[in-house]
C-alpha positions in Angstrom: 0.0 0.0 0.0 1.2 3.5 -0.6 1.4 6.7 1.4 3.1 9.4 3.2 5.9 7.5 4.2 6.7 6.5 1.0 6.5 10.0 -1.0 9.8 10.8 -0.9 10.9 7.7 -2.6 8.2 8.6 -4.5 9.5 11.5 -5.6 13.2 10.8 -5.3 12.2 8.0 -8.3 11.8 10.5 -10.7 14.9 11.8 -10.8 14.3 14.8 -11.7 13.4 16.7 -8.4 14.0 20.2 -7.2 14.0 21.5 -3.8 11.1 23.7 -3.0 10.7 26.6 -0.4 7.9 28.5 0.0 6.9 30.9 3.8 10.4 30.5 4.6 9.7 26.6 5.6 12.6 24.1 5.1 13.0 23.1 1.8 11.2 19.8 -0.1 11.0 18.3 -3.1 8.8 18.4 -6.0 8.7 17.8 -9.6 8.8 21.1 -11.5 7.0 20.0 -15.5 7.0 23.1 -18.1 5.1 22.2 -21.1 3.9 23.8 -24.3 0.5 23.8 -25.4 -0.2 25.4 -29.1 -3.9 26.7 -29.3 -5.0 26.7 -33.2 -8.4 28.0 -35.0 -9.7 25.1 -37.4 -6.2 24.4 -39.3 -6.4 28.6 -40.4 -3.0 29.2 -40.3 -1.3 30.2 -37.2 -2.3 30.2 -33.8 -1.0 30.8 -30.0 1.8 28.5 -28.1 1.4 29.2 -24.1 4.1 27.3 -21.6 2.6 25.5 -18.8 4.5 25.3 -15.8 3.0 23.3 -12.9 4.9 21.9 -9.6 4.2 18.6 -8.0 4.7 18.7 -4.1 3.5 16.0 -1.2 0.2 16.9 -0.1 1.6 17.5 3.4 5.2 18.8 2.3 3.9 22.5 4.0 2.3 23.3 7.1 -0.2 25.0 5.2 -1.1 25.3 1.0 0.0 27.7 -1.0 -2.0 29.7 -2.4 -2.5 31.9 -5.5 -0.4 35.1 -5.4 2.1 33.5 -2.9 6.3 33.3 -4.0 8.0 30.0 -3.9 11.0 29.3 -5.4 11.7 26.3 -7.1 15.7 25.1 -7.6 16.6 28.5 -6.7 14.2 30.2 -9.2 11.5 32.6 -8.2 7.9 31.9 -9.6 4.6 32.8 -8.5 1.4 30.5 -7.8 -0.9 31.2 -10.7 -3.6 28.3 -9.2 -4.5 25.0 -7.2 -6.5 23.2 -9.6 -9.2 20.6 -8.1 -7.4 18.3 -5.5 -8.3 15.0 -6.5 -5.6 13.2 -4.6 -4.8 13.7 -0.9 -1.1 12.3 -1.4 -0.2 15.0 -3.7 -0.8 18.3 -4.7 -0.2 20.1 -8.2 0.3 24.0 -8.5 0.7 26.0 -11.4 3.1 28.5 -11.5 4.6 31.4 -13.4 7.9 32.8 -13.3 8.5 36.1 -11.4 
Protein backbone atom coordinates (compact mmCIF):
# COMPACT_ATOMS: atom_id res chain seq x y z
CA UNK A 1 0.00 0.00 0.00
CA UNK A 2 1.16 3.47 -0.58
CA UNK A 3 1.42 6.66 1.45
CA UNK A 4 3.08 9.44 3.19
CA UNK A 5 5.87 7.51 4.17
CA UNK A 6 6.73 6.49 1.05
CA UNK A 7 6.54 9.99 -0.99
CA UNK A 8 9.85 10.84 -0.87
CA UNK A 9 10.91 7.72 -2.57
CA UNK A 10 8.25 8.61 -4.48
CA UNK A 11 9.46 11.48 -5.59
CA UNK A 12 13.16 10.79 -5.32
CA UNK A 13 12.22 8.03 -8.28
CA UNK A 14 11.80 10.45 -10.74
CA UNK A 15 14.86 11.81 -10.83
CA UNK A 16 14.31 14.81 -11.71
CA UNK A 17 13.42 16.72 -8.36
CA UNK A 18 14.04 20.25 -7.23
CA UNK A 19 13.98 21.46 -3.83
CA UNK A 20 11.09 23.68 -2.95
CA UNK A 21 10.68 26.57 -0.44
CA UNK A 22 7.89 28.46 0.04
CA UNK A 23 6.88 30.85 3.84
CA UNK A 24 10.37 30.53 4.65
CA UNK A 25 9.71 26.65 5.58
CA UNK A 26 12.60 24.12 5.05
CA UNK A 27 12.98 23.06 1.80
CA UNK A 28 11.20 19.83 -0.13
CA UNK A 29 11.02 18.30 -3.07
CA UNK A 30 8.85 18.40 -6.01
CA UNK A 31 8.66 17.80 -9.63
CA UNK A 32 8.83 21.11 -11.46
CA UNK A 33 6.97 20.03 -15.55
CA UNK A 34 7.00 23.07 -18.14
CA UNK A 35 5.14 22.19 -21.13
CA UNK A 36 3.91 23.83 -24.34
CA UNK A 37 0.47 23.80 -25.37
CA UNK A 38 -0.18 25.38 -29.05
CA UNK A 39 -3.94 26.69 -29.34
CA UNK A 40 -5.01 26.66 -33.22
CA UNK A 41 -8.40 27.97 -34.96
CA UNK A 42 -9.68 25.05 -37.36
CA UNK A 43 -6.24 24.42 -39.29
CA UNK A 44 -6.36 28.57 -40.36
CA UNK A 45 -2.97 29.24 -40.27
CA UNK A 46 -1.33 30.15 -37.17
CA UNK A 47 -2.26 30.19 -33.76
CA UNK A 48 -1.03 30.75 -29.96
CA UNK A 49 1.83 28.53 -28.08
CA UNK A 50 1.43 29.16 -24.08
CA UNK A 51 4.09 27.30 -21.56
CA UNK A 52 2.61 25.51 -18.81
CA UNK A 53 4.48 25.34 -15.80
CA UNK A 54 2.98 23.34 -12.95
CA UNK A 55 4.91 21.93 -9.55
CA UNK A 56 4.17 18.62 -8.01
CA UNK A 57 4.69 18.70 -4.13
CA UNK A 58 3.52 16.05 -1.23
CA UNK A 59 0.18 16.94 -0.07
CA UNK A 60 1.57 17.53 3.40
CA UNK A 61 5.19 18.81 2.25
CA UNK A 62 3.89 22.51 3.96
CA UNK A 63 2.27 23.35 7.13
CA UNK A 64 -0.18 24.98 5.25
CA UNK A 65 -1.08 25.26 1.05
CA UNK A 66 -0.05 27.67 -0.98
CA UNK A 67 -1.98 29.69 -2.42
CA UNK A 68 -2.52 31.94 -5.54
CA UNK A 69 -0.45 35.08 -5.37
CA UNK A 70 2.10 33.46 -2.93
CA UNK A 71 6.27 33.28 -3.97
CA UNK A 72 7.95 30.01 -3.90
CA UNK A 73 11.01 29.31 -5.45
CA UNK A 74 11.73 26.31 -7.06
CA UNK A 75 15.73 25.14 -7.63
CA UNK A 76 16.64 28.53 -6.71
CA UNK A 77 14.18 30.18 -9.24
CA UNK A 78 11.53 32.58 -8.18
CA UNK A 79 7.86 31.90 -9.57
CA UNK A 80 4.60 32.84 -8.46
CA UNK A 81 1.36 30.47 -7.76
CA UNK A 82 -0.88 31.21 -10.69
CA UNK A 83 -3.62 28.32 -9.19
CA UNK A 84 -4.52 25.00 -7.24
CA UNK A 85 -6.50 23.21 -9.58
CA UNK A 86 -9.24 20.64 -8.13
CA UNK A 87 -7.39 18.32 -5.49
CA UNK A 88 -8.34 15.00 -6.55
CA UNK A 89 -5.58 13.15 -4.60
CA UNK A 90 -4.75 13.73 -0.93
CA UNK A 91 -1.09 12.34 -1.35
CA UNK A 92 -0.24 14.98 -3.68
CA UNK A 93 -0.84 18.31 -4.70
CA UNK A 94 -0.23 20.07 -8.15
CA UNK A 95 0.26 24.03 -8.54
CA UNK A 96 0.75 26.05 -11.40
CA UNK A 97 3.10 28.46 -11.51
CA UNK A 98 4.59 31.43 -13.37
CA UNK A 99 7.86 32.78 -13.30
CA UNK A 100 8.51 36.10 -11.35
Amino acid sequence: MFGDSDLSVFFGDFGKESPVIWNNEPAVSGILDIHTDVFAHGGAPGGVERNTVSLSIPYSAFTATPKPRDAITVGGVAYTVLSLPEQRDMQVTELYLKRA
